[in-house]
RODO-2510 file (C-alpha; in nm, 4 decimals, decimal comma):
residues 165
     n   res          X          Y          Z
     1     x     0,5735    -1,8327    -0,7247
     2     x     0,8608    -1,7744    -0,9380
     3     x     1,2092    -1,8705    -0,9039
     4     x     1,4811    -1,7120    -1,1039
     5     x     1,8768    -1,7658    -1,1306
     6     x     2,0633    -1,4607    -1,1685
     7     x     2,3405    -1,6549    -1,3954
     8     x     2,2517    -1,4326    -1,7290
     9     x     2,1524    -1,1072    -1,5295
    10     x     2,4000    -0,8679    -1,3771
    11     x     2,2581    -0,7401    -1,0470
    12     x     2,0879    -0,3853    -1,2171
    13     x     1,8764    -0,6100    -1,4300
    14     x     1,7722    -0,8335    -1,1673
    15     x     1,6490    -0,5520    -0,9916
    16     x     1,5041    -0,3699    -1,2667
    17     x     1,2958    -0,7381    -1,3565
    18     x     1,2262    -0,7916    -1,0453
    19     x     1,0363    -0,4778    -1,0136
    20     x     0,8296    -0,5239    -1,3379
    21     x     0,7351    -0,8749    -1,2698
    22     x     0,6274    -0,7096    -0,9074
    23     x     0,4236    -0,3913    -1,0335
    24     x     0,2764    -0,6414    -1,3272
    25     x     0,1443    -0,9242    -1,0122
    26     x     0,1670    -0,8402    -0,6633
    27     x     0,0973    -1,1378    -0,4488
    28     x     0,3846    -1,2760    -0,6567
    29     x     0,6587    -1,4704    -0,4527
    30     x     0,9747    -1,4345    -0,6110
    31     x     1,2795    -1,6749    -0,5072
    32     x     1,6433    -1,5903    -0,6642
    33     x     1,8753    -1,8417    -0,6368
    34     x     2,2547    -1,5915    -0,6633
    35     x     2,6036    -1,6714    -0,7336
    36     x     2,8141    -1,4330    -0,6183
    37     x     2,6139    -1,1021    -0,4116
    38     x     2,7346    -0,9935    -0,1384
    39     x     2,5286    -0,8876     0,1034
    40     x     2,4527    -0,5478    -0,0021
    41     x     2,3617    -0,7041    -0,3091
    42     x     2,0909    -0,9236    -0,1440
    43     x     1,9196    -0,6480     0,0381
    44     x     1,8710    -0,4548    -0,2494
    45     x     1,6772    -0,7901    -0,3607
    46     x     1,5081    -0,7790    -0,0640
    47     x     1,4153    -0,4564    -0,0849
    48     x     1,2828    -0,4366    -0,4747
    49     x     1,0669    -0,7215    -0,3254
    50     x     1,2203    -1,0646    -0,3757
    51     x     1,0458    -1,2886    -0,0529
    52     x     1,3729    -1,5825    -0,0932
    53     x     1,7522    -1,5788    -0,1512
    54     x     1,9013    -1,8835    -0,2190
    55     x     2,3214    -1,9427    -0,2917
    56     x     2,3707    -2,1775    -0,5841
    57     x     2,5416    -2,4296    -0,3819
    58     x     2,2269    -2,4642    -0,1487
    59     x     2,1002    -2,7978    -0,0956
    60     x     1,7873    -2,9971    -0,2623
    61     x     1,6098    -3,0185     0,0918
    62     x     1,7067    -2,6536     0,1396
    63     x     1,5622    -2,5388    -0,1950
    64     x     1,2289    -2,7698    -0,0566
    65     x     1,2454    -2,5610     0,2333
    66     x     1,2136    -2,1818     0,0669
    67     x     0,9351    -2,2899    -0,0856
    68     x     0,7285    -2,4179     0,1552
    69     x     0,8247    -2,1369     0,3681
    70     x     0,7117    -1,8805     0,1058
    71     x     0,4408    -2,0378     0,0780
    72     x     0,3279    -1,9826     0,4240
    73     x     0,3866    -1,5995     0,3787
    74     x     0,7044    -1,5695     0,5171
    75     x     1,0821    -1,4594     0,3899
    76     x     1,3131    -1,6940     0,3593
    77     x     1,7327    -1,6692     0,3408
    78     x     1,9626    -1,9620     0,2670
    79     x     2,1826    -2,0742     0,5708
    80     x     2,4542    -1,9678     0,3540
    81     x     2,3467    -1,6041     0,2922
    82     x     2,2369    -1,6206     0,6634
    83     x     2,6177    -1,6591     0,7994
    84     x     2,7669    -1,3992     0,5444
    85     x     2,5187    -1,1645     0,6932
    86     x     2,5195    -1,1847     1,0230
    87     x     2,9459    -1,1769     0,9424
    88     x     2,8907    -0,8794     0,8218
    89     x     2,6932    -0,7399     1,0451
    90     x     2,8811    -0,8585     1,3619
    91     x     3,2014    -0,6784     1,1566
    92     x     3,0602    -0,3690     1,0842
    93     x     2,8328    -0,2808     1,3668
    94     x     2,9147     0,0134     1,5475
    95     x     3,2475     0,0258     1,3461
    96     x     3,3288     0,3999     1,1789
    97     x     3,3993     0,3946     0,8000
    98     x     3,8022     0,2834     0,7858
    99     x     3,7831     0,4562     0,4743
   100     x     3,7343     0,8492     0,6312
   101     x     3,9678     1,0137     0,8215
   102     x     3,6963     1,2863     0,9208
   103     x     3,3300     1,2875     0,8498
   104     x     3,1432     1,4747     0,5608
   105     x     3,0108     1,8232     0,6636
   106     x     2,6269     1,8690     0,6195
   107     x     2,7578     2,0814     0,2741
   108     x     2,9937     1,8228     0,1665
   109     x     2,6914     1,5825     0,2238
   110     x     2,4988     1,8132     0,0018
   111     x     2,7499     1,8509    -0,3186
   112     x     2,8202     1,4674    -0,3000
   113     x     2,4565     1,3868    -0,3113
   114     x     2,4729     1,6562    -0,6406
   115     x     2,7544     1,5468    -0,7674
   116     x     2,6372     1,1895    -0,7777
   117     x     2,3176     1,3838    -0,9531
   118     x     2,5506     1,4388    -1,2279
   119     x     2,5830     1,8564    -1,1673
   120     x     2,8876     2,0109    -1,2552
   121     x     3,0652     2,2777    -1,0273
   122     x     2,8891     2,5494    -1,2281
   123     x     2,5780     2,3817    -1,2038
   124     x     2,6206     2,2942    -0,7778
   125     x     2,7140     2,6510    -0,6905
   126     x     2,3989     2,8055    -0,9041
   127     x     2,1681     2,5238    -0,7186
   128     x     2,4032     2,5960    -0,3329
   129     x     2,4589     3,0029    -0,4673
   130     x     2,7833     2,9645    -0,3535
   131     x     3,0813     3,0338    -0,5740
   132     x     3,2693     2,7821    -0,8087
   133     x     3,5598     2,7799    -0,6253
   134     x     3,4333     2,7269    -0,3170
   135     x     3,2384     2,4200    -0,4610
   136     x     3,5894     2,3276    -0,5872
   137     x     3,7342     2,3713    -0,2718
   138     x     3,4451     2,1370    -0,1162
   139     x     3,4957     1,8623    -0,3969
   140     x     3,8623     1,8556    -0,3106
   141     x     3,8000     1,8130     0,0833
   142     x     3,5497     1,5307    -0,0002
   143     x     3,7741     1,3746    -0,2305
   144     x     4,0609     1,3826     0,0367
   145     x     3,8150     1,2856     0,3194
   146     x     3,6934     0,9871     0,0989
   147     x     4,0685     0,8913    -0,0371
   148     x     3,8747     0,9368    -0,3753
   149     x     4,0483     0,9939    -0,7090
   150     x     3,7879     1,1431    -0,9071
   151     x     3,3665     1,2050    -0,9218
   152     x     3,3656     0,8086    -1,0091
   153     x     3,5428     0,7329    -0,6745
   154     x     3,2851     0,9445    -0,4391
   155     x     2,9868     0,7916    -0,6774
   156     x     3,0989     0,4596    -0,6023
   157     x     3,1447     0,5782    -0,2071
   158     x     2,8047     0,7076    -0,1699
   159     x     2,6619     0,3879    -0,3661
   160     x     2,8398     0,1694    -0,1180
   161     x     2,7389     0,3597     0,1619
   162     x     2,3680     0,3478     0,0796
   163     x     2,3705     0,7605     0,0531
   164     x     2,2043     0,7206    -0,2834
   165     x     2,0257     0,3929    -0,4423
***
Protein backbone atom coordinates (compact mmCIF):
# COMPACT_ATOMS: atom_id res chain seq x y z
CA UNK A 1 0.00 0.00 0.00
CA UNK A 2 1.12 3.39 -0.61
CA UNK A 3 -0.25 6.60 0.40
CA UNK A 4 0.77 9.81 -1.21
CA UNK A 5 -0.18 13.65 -0.64
CA UNK A 6 -0.49 15.55 -3.68
CA UNK A 7 0.87 18.88 -1.77
CA UNK A 8 4.25 19.07 -4.10
CA UNK A 9 2.56 17.52 -7.30
CA UNK A 10 0.27 19.41 -9.62
CA UNK A 11 -2.47 17.04 -10.82
CA UNK A 12 -0.44 15.95 -14.44
CA UNK A 13 2.31 14.59 -12.28
CA UNK A 14 0.20 12.79 -9.98
CA UNK A 15 -1.17 11.08 -12.75
CA UNK A 16 1.83 10.55 -14.67
CA UNK A 17 3.44 8.84 -11.04
CA UNK A 18 0.71 7.22 -10.42
CA UNK A 19 0.90 5.32 -13.57
CA UNK A 20 4.64 4.35 -13.23
CA UNK A 21 4.39 3.24 -9.71
CA UNK A 22 1.23 1.10 -11.27
CA UNK A 23 2.96 -0.44 -14.51
CA UNK A 24 6.28 -0.94 -12.11
CA UNK A 25 3.78 -3.18 -9.21
CA UNK A 26 0.37 -4.04 -9.95
CA UNK A 27 -1.37 -5.37 -6.92
CA UNK A 28 -0.23 -2.00 -5.57
CA UNK A 29 -2.96 -0.02 -3.53
CA UNK A 30 -2.44 3.47 -3.90
CA UNK A 31 -4.29 6.05 -1.43
CA UNK A 32 -3.95 9.99 -2.28
CA UNK A 33 -4.85 12.11 0.26
CA UNK A 34 -5.85 15.80 -2.20
CA UNK A 35 -6.23 19.34 -1.38
CA UNK A 36 -8.05 20.99 -3.71
CA UNK A 37 -9.50 18.45 -6.98
CA UNK A 38 -12.50 18.76 -7.97
CA UNK A 39 -14.20 16.06 -8.99
CA UNK A 40 -13.06 15.67 -12.42
CA UNK A 41 -9.82 15.75 -10.96
CA UNK A 42 -10.48 12.66 -8.75
CA UNK A 43 -11.77 10.47 -11.47
CA UNK A 44 -8.95 10.90 -13.49
CA UNK A 45 -7.19 9.39 -10.19
CA UNK A 46 -9.49 6.87 -10.24
CA UNK A 47 -9.10 6.06 -13.48
CA UNK A 48 -4.99 6.00 -13.80
CA UNK A 49 -5.66 3.48 -10.94
CA UNK A 50 -5.55 5.09 -7.50
CA UNK A 51 -8.01 2.43 -5.19
CA UNK A 52 -8.55 5.66 -2.23
CA UNK A 53 -9.17 9.44 -2.24
CA UNK A 54 -8.89 11.07 0.80
CA UNK A 55 -9.48 15.28 1.42
CA UNK A 56 -6.78 16.65 3.69
CA UNK A 57 -9.15 17.65 6.29
CA UNK A 58 -10.38 13.93 6.66
CA UNK A 59 -10.40 12.56 10.00
CA UNK A 60 -7.78 10.09 11.91
CA UNK A 61 -10.60 7.31 12.20
CA UNK A 62 -11.46 8.09 8.58
CA UNK A 63 -7.87 7.75 7.32
CA UNK A 64 -8.09 4.15 9.63
CA UNK A 65 -10.96 3.42 7.63
CA UNK A 66 -9.39 3.64 3.79
CA UNK A 67 -7.05 1.46 4.79
CA UNK A 68 -8.66 -1.25 6.12
CA UNK A 69 -11.07 -0.99 3.38
CA UNK A 70 -8.31 -1.25 0.73
CA UNK A 71 -7.16 -3.75 2.27
CA UNK A 72 -10.12 -5.89 1.80
CA UNK A 73 -9.99 -5.18 -2.04
CA UNK A 74 -12.29 -2.59 -2.26
CA UNK A 75 -12.28 1.40 -3.35
CA UNK A 76 -12.63 3.69 -0.99
CA UNK A 77 -13.76 7.74 -1.20
CA UNK A 78 -13.68 10.15 1.73
CA UNK A 79 -17.21 11.30 2.97
CA UNK A 80 -16.02 14.55 1.87
CA UNK A 81 -15.21 13.73 -1.79
CA UNK A 82 -18.39 11.54 -1.53
CA UNK A 83 -20.85 14.74 -1.07
CA UNK A 84 -18.97 16.95 -3.72
CA UNK A 85 -19.69 14.14 -6.05
CA UNK A 86 -22.82 13.12 -5.76
CA UNK A 87 -23.37 17.43 -5.81
CA UNK A 88 -22.15 17.28 -8.82
CA UNK A 89 -23.70 14.72 -10.18
CA UNK A 90 -27.26 15.52 -8.88
CA UNK A 91 -26.35 19.21 -10.70
CA UNK A 92 -25.32 18.09 -13.83
CA UNK A 93 -27.33 15.06 -14.66
CA UNK A 94 -29.39 15.29 -17.54
CA UNK A 95 -28.51 19.07 -17.68
CA UNK A 96 -27.29 20.37 -21.46
CA UNK A 97 -23.90 22.21 -21.51
CA UNK A 98 -24.97 26.09 -20.35
CA UNK A 99 -22.01 26.87 -22.17
CA UNK A 100 -23.47 25.93 -26.06
CA UNK A 101 -26.05 27.56 -27.62
CA UNK A 102 -26.24 24.68 -30.35
CA UNK A 103 -24.43 21.42 -30.42
CA UNK A 104 -21.17 20.54 -32.40
CA UNK A 105 -21.84 18.97 -35.87
CA UNK A 106 -20.25 15.45 -36.38
CA UNK A 107 -17.44 17.77 -38.59
CA UNK A 108 -17.07 20.34 -36.01
CA UNK A 109 -16.60 17.28 -33.62
CA UNK A 110 -13.97 16.14 -36.01
CA UNK A 111 -11.71 19.52 -36.46
CA UNK A 112 -11.98 20.12 -32.61
CA UNK A 113 -10.73 16.70 -31.85
CA UNK A 114 -7.73 17.87 -34.63
CA UNK A 115 -7.36 20.94 -33.54
CA UNK A 116 -6.79 19.85 -29.99
CA UNK A 117 -4.20 17.36 -32.02
CA UNK A 118 -2.32 20.42 -32.62
CA UNK A 119 -3.13 20.55 -36.77
CA UNK A 120 -3.28 23.72 -38.31
CA UNK A 121 -6.08 24.71 -40.89
CA UNK A 122 -3.71 23.66 -43.68
CA UNK A 123 -2.93 20.63 -42.03
CA UNK A 124 -7.08 19.71 -41.03
CA UNK A 125 -8.31 20.34 -44.56
CA UNK A 126 -5.35 18.01 -46.20
CA UNK A 127 -6.32 15.23 -43.36
CA UNK A 128 -10.73 16.28 -43.95
CA UNK A 129 -9.75 17.23 -48.04
CA UNK A 130 -11.82 19.96 -47.59
CA UNK A 131 -10.67 23.48 -48.31
CA UNK A 132 -8.94 25.99 -45.84
CA UNK A 133 -11.58 28.19 -45.74
CA UNK A 134 -14.10 26.03 -45.13
CA UNK A 135 -12.04 24.61 -42.13
CA UNK A 136 -11.89 28.34 -41.20
CA UNK A 137 -15.35 28.75 -41.53
CA UNK A 138 -15.87 25.51 -39.18
CA UNK A 139 -13.27 26.85 -36.51
CA UNK A 140 -15.22 30.07 -36.37
CA UNK A 141 -18.76 28.26 -35.84
CA UNK A 142 -17.11 26.14 -33.07
CA UNK A 143 -15.56 28.98 -31.55
CA UNK A 144 -18.99 30.88 -31.52
CA UNK A 145 -20.89 27.67 -30.50
CA UNK A 146 -18.32 27.19 -27.59
CA UNK A 147 -18.16 31.17 -26.63
CA UNK A 148 -14.36 30.37 -27.21
CA UNK A 149 -11.74 33.06 -27.85
CA UNK A 150 -9.10 31.19 -29.43
CA UNK A 151 -7.68 27.23 -30.10
CA UNK A 152 -6.72 27.49 -26.17
CA UNK A 153 -10.43 28.14 -25.29
CA UNK A 154 -11.94 24.96 -27.37
CA UNK A 155 -8.70 22.86 -25.94
CA UNK A 156 -9.66 23.69 -22.59
CA UNK A 157 -13.60 22.90 -23.66
CA UNK A 158 -12.94 19.56 -24.98
CA UNK A 159 -10.54 18.80 -21.86
CA UNK A 160 -13.38 19.72 -19.58
CA UNK A 161 -15.78 17.90 -21.41
CA UNK A 162 -13.85 14.63 -21.36
CA UNK A 163 -13.74 14.74 -25.49
CA UNK A 164 -10.01 14.20 -25.21
CA UNK A 165 -7.85 12.98 -22.00
Amino acid sequence: MLIMSSNMLMLTELCKLTENIISEHQNIKIIIIGSSYDVIDIRKLFNKGIKGYLDKNCTYDEFLKSINILLLNEIYICDHAKEKMISFISREQGKPNPHIKEPLTRREMEILKLICDGCSSKDISEKLFISINTVETHRKRILLKLNAKNSVGIVKYAIENHIID
